[in-house]
C-alpha positions as CSV (number, residue, x, y, z in Angstrom):
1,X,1.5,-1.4,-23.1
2,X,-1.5,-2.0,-21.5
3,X,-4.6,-4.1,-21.9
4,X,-8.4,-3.8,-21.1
5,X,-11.3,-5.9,-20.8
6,X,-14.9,-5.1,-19.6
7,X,-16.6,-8.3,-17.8
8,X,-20.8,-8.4,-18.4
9,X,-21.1,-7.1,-14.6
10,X,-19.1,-3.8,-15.6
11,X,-16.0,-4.6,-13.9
12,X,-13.0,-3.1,-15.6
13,X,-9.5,-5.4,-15.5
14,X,-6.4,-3.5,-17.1
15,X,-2.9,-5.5,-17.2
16,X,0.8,-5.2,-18.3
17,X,2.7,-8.0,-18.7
18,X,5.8,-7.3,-17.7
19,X,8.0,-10.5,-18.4
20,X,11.0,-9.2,-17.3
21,X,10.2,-8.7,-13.3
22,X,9.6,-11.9,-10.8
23,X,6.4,-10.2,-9.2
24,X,2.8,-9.7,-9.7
25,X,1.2,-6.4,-8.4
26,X,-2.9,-6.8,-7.7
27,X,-4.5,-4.0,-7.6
28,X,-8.3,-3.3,-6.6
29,X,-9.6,0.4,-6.7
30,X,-13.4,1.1,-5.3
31,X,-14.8,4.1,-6.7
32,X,-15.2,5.6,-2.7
33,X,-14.2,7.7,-0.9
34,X,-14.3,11.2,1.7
35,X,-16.4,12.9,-1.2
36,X,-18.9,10.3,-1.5
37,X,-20.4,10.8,2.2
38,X,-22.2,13.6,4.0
39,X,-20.8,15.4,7.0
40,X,-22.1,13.1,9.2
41,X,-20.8,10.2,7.5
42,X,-16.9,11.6,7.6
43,X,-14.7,9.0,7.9
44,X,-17.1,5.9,6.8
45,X,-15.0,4.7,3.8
46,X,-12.1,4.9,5.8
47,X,-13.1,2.8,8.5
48,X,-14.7,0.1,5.9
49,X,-10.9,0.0,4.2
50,X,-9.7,-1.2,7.9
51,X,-12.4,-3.5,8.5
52,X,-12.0,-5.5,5.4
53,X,-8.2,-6.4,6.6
54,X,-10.2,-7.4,10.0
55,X,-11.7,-11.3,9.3
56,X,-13.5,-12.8,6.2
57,X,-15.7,-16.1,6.8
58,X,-13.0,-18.0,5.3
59,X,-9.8,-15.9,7.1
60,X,-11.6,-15.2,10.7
61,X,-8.9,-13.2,12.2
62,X,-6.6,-10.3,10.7
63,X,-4.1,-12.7,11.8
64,X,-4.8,-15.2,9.5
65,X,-5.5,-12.7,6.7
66,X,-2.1,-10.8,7.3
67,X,-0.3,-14.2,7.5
68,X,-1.3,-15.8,3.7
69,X,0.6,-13.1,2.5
70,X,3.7,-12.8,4.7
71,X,3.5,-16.6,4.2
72,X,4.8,-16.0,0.8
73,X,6.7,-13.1,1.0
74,X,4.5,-10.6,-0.1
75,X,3.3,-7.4,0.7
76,X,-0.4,-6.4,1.7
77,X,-2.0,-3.0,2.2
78,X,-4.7,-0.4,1.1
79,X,-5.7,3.3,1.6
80,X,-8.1,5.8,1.6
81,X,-8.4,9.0,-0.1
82,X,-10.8,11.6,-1.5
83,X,-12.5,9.5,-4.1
84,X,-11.3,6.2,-4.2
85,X,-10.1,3.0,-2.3
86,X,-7.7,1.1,-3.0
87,X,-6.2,-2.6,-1.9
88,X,-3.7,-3.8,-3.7
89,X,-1.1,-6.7,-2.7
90,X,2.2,-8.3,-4.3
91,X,3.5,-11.2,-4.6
92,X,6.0,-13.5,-6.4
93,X,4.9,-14.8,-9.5
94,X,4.3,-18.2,-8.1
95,X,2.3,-16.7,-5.5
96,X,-0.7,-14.9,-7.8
97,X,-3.4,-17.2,-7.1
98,X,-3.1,-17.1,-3.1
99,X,-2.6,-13.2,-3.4
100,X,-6.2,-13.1,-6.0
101,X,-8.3,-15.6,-3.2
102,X,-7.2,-12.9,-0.2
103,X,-8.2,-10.2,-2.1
104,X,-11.4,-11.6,-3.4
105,X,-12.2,-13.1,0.4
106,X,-11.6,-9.6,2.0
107,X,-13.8,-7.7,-0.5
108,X,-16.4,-10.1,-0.7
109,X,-16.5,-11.9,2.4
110,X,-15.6,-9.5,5.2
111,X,-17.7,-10.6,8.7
112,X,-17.8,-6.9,9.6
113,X,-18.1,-8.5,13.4
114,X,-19.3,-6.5,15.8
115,X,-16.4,-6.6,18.5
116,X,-13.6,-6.0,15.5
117,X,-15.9,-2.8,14.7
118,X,-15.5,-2.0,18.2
119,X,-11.8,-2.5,18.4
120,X,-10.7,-0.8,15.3
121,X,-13.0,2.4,16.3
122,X,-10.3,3.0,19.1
123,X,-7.4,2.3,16.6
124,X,-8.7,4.8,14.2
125,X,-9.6,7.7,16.7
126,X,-5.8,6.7,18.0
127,X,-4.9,7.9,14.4
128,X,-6.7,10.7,14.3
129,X,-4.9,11.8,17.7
130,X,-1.7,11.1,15.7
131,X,-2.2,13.2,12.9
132,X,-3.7,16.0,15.5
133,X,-0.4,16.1,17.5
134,X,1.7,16.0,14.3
135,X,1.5,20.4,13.5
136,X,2.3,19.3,9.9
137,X,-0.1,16.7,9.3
138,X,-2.7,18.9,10.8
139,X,-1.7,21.8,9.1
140,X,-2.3,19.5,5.9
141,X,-5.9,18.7,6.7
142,X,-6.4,22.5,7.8
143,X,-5.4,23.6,4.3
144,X,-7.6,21.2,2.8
145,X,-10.6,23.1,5.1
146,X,-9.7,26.5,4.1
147,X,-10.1,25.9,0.1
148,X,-12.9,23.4,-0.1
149,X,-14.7,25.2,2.9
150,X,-18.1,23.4,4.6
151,X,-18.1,20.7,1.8
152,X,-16.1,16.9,1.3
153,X,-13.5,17.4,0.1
154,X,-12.7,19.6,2.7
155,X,-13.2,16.8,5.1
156,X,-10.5,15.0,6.7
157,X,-10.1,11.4,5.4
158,X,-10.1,9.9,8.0
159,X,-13.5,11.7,9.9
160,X,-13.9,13.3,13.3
161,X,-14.0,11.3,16.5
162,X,-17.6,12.2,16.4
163,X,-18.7,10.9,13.2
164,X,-16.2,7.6,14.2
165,X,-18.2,7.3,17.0
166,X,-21.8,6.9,14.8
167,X,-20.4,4.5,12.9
168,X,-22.6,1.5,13.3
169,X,-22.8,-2.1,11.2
170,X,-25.8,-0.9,9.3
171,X,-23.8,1.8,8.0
172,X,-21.1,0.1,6.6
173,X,-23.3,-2.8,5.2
174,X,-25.3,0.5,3.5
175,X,-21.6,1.9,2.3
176,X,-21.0,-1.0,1.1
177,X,-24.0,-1.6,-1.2
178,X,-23.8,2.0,-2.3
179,X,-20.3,1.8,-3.9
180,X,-18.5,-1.5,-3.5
181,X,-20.1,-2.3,-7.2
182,X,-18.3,-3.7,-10.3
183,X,-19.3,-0.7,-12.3
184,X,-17.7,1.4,-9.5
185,X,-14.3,-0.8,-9.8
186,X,-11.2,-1.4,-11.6
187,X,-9.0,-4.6,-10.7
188,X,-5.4,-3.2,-12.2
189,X,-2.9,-6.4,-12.2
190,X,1.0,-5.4,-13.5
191,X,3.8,-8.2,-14.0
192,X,4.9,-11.6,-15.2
193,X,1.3,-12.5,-16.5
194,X,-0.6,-12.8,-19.1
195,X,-3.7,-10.3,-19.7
196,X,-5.4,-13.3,-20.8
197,X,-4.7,-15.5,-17.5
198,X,-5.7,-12.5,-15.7
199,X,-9.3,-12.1,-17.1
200,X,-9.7,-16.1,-16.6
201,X,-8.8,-15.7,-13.2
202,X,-10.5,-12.6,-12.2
203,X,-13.8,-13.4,-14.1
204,X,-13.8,-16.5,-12.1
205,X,-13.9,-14.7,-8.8
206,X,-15.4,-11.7,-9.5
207,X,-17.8,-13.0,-12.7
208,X,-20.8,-13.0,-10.3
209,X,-20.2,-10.0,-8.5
210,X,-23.8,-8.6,-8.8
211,X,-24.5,-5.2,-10.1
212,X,-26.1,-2.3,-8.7
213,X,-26.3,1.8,-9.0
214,X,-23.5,3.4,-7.8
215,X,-23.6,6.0,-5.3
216,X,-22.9,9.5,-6.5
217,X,-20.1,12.0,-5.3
218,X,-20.6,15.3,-4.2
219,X,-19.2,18.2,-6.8
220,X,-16.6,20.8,-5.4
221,X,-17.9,24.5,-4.7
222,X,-15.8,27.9,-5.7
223,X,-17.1,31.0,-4.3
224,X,-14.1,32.3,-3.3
225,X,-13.1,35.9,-4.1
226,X,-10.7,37.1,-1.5
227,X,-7.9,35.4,0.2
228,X,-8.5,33.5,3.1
229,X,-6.3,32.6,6.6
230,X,-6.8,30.0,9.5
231,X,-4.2,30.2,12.6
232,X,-4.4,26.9,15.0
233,X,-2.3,28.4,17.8
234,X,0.3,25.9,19.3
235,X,3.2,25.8,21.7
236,X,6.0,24.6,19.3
237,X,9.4,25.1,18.3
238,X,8.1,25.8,14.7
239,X,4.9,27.7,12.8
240,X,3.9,25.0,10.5
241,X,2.0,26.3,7.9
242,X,0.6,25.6,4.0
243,X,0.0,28.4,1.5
244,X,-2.4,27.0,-1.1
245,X,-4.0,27.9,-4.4
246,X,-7.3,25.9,-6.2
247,X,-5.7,24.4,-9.1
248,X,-6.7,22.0,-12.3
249,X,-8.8,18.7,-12.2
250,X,-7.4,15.7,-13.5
251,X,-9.5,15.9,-16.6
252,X,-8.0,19.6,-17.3
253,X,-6.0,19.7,-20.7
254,X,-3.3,22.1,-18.6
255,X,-2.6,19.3,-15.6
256,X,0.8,18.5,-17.2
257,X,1.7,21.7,-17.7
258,X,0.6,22.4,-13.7
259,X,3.2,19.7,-12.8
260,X,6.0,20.7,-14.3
261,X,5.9,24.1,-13.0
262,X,5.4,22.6,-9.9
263,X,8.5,20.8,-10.3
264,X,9.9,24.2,-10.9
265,X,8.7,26.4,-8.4
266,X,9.2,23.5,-5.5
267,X,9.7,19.9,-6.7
268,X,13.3,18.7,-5.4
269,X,16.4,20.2,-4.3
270,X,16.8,22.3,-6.7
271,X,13.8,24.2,-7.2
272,X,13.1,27.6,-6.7
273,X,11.3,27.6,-3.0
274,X,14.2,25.1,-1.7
275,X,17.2,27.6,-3.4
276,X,15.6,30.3,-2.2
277,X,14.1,29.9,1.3
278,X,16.4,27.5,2.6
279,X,19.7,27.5,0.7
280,X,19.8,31.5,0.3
281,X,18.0,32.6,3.2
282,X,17.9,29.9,5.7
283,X,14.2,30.6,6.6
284,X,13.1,26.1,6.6
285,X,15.0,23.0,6.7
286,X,12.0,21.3,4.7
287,X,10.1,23.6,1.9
288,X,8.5,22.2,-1.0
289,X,5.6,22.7,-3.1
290,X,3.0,19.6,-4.0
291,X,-0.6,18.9,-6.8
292,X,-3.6,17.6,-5.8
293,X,-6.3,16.9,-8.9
294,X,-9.7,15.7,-8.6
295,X,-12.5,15.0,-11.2
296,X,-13.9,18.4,-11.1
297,X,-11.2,20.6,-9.0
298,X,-7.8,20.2,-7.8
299,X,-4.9,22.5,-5.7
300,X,-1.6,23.6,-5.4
301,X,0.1,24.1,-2.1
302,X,3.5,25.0,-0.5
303,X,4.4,23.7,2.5
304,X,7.2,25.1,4.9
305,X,8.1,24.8,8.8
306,X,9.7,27.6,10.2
307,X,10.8,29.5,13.6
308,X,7.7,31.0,14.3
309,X,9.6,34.7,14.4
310,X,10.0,33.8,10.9
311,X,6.8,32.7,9.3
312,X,5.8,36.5,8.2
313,X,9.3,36.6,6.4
314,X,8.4,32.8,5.1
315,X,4.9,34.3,3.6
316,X,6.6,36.7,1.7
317,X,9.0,35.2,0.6
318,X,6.6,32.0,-1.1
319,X,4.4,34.9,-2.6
320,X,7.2,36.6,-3.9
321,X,8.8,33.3,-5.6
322,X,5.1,33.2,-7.2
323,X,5.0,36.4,-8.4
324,X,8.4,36.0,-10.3
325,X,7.0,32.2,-12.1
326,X,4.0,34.1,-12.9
327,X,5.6,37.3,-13.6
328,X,9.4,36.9,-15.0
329,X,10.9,35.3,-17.5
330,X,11.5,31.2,-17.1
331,X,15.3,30.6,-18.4
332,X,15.2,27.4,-20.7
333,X,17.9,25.4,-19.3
334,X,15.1,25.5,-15.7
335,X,12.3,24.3,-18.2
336,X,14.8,21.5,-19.7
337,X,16.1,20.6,-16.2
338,X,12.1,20.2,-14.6
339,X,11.2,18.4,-17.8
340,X,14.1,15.7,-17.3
341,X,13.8,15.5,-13.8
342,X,9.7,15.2,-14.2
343,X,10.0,12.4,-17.0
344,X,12.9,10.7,-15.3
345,X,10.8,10.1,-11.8
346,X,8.5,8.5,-14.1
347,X,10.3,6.1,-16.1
348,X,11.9,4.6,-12.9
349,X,8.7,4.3,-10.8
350,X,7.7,2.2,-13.8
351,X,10.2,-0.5,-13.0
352,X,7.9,-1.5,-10.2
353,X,4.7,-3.8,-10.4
354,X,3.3,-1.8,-7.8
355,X,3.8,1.3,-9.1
356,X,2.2,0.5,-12.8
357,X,-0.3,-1.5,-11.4
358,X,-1.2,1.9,-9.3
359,X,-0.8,4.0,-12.7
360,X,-3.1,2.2,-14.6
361,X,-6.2,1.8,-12.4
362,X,-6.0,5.3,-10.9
363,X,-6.5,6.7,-14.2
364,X,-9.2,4.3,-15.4
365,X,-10.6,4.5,-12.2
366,X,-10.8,8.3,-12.6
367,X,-10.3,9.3,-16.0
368,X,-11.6,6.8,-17.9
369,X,-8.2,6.8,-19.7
370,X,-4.8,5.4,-19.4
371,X,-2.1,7.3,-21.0
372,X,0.8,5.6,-21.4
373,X,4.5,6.7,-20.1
374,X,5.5,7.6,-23.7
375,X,2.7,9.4,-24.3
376,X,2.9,11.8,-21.1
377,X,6.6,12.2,-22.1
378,X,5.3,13.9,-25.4
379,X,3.3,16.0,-23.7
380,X,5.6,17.3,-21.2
381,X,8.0,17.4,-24.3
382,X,5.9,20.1,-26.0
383,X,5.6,22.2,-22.6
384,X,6.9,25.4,-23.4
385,X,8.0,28.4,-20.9
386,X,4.9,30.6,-22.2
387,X,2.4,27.9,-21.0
388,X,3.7,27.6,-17.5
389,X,3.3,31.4,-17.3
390,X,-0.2,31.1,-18.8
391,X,-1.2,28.7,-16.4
392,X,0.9,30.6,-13.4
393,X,-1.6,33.7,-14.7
394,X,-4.5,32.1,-14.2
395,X,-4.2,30.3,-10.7
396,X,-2.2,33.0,-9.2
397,X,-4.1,35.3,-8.3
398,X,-4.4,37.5,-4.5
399,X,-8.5,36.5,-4.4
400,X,-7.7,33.1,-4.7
401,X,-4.8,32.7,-1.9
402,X,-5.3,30.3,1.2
403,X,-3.4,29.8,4.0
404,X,-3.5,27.9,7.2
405,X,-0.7,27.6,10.1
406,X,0.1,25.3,13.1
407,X,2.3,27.1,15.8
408,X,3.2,29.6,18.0
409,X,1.7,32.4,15.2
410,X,2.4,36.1,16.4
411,X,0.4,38.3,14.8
412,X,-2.9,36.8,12.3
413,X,-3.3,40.7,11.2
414,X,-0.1,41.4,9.7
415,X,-0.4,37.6,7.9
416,X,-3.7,38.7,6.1
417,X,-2.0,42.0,4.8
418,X,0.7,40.0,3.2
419,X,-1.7,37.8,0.8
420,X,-1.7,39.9,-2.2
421,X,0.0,38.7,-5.4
């Protein structure tokens, strides 16, 4: 069960008490994000995320900051994604009120000083080397380029070294006036608490936060209508590469039906791509399909590393496990076996603090909405064979394919043949 209340500033505060767990799980989610900045902002909320953990007026070092919590045993962290940021932090119940003051000091009270901007510009272009020398974490952001072409949410999270290299104070002071807002926030808190003592606590420290107009986001384009194909040539053992469709937005009536066929088609070891590609065929050691959903777009994509004299045979053999969800029949001991796999994942992450902390405020961050786990069970209950094909019908299509690959890739022609479906 949840609970929600709306502070006069516009900050949102959702809670469940969960009496029966020893922790508290604080959760802060900033509507901000890759597809709230232009091109030659790439990378800004990204490197504001870092600098918050970097020294508050109260907490001068990251030191200091990193210590109140492993002080108490607790756990401290945040991230970046498309459109939202998130720090959240756990604690033993005993611990709450220490965990609330970091939080509130680091979002609030963050120096931004100059030399830590310097300092953690060279850590963050270090990780954008890492994720360029990783093929499978590039291919991952090369995917994301191919279906959201020349617009954010094709942008890598984390920006280019270039646009890491503008970043300047002004511009995160400006970023931070744009979108760190209450109406742009949802404080999610999951544990041994009460909703009440939550809102007390929370409208102390975040009762005067002052208001402002939020920033907008920029709207994903479509104007594909034939398949496309990106080749990052490599010397490596294997051709990493990502084979992606646009899919549903998290808004879309048919995203639970989108899961569990991806659960099907490449959720686990036994789906269909792992069965077939690996277990039957021997073509990848890791194969496996993944969702993405957005407010206004989403994708589905199905990764695979594989010796590059195999990735044309890989190709094929992905499309052709597409064709047969789309186009054959779905035996009803698969849709039973994806449906209690799918709902079972579930109920156990929801054991966690952490995990129903993240739950609730990423949907009412996003959506507006928080389902709860029973009701999402219903729905995936009612899922029937005919809607995955439905759904399969409409996303599946050959003018809608996208892939990208990281490797030793022999020939690019005979790749673009095989896209058809």
């Amino acid at each position: 069960m949840y609970q929600k209340t709306v502070l006069d500033n516009g900050l949102r505060i959702v809670t469940s008490e969960m009496p029966h767990t020893r922790s508290v799980c604080i959760s802060i989610f900033i509507g901000a994000g890759s597809r709230y900045e232009l091109s030659e902002q790439a990378g800004l909320s990204h490197f504001v995320e870092h600098l918050c953990f970097k020294g508050t007026e109260k907490r001068p070092t990251s030191k200091e900051i990193s210590e109140t919590i492993d002080g108490v045993g607790g756990v401290l962290n945040g991230g970046t994604d498309k459109e939202l940021t998130v720090y959240w932090v756990k604690v033993a119940r005993p611990h709450y009120s220490v965990a609330l003051d970091l939080l509130v000091d680091m979002l609030r009270r963050s120096k931004f000083d100059p030399v830590e901007i310097e300092n953690e510009r060279k850590v963050i272009i270090e990780e954008l080397n890492m994720s360029i020398d990783s093929p499978q974490s590039r291919v991952d952001t090369l995917i994301d380029e191919v279906v959201w072409p020349d617009q954010a949410l094709g942008r890598d999270v984390a920006g280019t070294k270039d646009t890491v290299n503008a970043v300047n104070r002004q511009m995160i002071l400006d970023h931070m006036s744009r979108l760190y807002l209450p109406g742009n926030s949802v404080i999610s808190v999951a544990g041994d608490i009460s909703h009440d003592e939550v809102v007390d606590s929370i409208g102390k420290a975040f009762g005067d936060w002052p208001m402002g107009v939020v920033g907008h986001w920029f709207p994903a384009e479509d104007s594909q209508d034939a398949p496309r194909l990106t080749v990052e040539s490599r010397k490596t053992e294997q051709v990493n590469l990502c084979l992606a469709v646009r899919g549903l937005s998290s808004q879309h009536p048919d995203r639970f039906i989108l899961d569990l066929l991806n659960v099907v088609l490449g959720e686990g070891m036994s789906s269909r791509l792992f069965l077939e590609l690996r277990e039957r065929k021997g073509l990848a050691y890791d194969i496996h399909s993944h969702v993405s959903y957005f407010r206004d777009a989403g994708s589905l994509g199905v990764y695979a590393g594989v010796d590059s004299k195999k990735s044309e045979l890989a190709v094929e053999g992905i499309l052709q496990e597409l064709i047969r969800l789309r186009d054959g029949p779905i035996p009803e001991v698969e849709i039973i076996k994806a449906k209690e796999m799918g709902k079972g994942r579930l109920m156990l992450r929801m054991e966690d603090t952490r995990s129903v902390s993240g739950w609730m405020g990423g949907q009412e961050l996003l959506t507006d909405r928080i389902l709860t786990v029973d009701e999402v069970v219903s729905i995936v209950d009612a899922i029937t064979a005919s809607d995955i094909q439905r759904v399969a019908r409409e996303l599946f299509l050959t003018s809608k394919l996208n892939l990208a690959l990281v490797g030793p890739v022999r020939s690019r022609g005979r790749l673009g043949k095989l896209l058809k479906l």
